[in-house]
N, C-alpha and C positions, 0 to 999 in steps of 0.2 A: 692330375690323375696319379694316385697311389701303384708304383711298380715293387713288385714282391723277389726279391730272391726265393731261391728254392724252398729251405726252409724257415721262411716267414710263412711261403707261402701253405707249406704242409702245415704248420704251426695252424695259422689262422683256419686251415681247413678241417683241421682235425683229422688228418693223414698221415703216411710219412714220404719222405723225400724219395723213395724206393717207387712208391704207387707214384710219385708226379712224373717219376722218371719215365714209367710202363706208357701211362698214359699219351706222354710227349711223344714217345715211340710209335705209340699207334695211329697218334693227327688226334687224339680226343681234347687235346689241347695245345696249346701253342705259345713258347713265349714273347712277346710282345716288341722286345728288344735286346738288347747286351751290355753289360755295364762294359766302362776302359777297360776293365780287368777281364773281360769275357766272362763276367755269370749272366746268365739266365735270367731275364727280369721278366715277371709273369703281370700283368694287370689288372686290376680289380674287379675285373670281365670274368678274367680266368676261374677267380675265385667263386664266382656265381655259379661258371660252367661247372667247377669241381661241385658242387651243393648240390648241382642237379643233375650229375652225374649219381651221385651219392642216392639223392632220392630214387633213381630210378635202379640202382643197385637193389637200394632195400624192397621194389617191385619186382625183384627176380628175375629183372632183362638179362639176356646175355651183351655182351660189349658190343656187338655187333648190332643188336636192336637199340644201343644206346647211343651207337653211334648215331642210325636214321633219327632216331626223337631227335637226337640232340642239332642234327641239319634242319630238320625242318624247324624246329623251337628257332633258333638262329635267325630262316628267315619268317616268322609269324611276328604279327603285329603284336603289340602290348595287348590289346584285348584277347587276342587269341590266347596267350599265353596265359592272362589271365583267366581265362575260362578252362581252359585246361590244367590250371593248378585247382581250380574248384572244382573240376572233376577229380580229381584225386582226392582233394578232399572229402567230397562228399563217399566214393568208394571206401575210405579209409575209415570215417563215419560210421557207416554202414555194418564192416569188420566189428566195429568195436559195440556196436548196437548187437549184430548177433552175440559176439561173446558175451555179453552182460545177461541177453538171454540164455544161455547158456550158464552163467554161474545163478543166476536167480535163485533154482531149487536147492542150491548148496547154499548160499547165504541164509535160505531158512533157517537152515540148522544149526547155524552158528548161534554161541549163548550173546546174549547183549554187550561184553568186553571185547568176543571174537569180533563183533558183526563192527562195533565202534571203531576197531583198531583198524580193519579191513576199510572203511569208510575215510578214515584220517590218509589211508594210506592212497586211497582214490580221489580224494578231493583235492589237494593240487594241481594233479594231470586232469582233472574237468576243468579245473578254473583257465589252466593254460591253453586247454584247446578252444574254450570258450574266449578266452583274449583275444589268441590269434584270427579266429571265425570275426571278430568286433572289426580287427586291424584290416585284415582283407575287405572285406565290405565299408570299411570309412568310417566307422563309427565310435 
């Protein structure tokens, strides 16, 4: 098992060492063990916890309702878990299905350059979310 210093661990997370610290503070994570030297070794656990803490930042919890998800995730079975990352997804889906209806009447109007350029610029983020959608499901 891969054990993280601080900042590998913010590194790898896409944080900084300041939020691992807040967090450690609060029990939303926890490090693992202690190197000879006394740092902080975090677990590849942790790292996961940090992503899903993350996700559920970006659903406007407060710390405190991410704390509960993050107990009960903890102890839910693989499937559960899974089924509740495809509930997010499909919510998130959803988001992005309205907004599209939403730009629809404004795409009309763009000239055939606008509309190409606006199109170039969305076709990555569909292929990517259609990857991910492939990966989850197994296929």
């Amino acid at each position: 098992m891969k054990l993280f210093r601080i900042g590998e661990l913010a590194k790898a997370a896409g944080t900084s060492e300041r939020t691992i610290d807040y967090y450690t503070k609060l029990g939303l994570i926890r490090p693992q063990d202690r190197s000879m030297t006394n740092y902080r070794l975090y677990s590849s656990e942790t790292l996961l916890r940090l992503q899903r803490i993350h996700e559920l930042k970006n659903e406007k919890l407060t710390l405190e309702e991410i704390r509960e998800k993050l107990d009960k995730w903890g102890e839910a079975t693989e499937d559960e878990r899974v089924s509740e990352k495809l509930t997010v997804l499909e919510s998130h889906l959803a988001q992005v299905e309205k907004e599209l209806k939403e730009l629809q009447p404004l795409l009309k109007d763009l000239g055939p350059a606008q509309a190409r350029k606006t199109f170039s610029q969305l076709m990555p983020q569909g292929i990517a979310c259609m990857e991910a959608i492939k990966i989850l499901l197994g296929q």
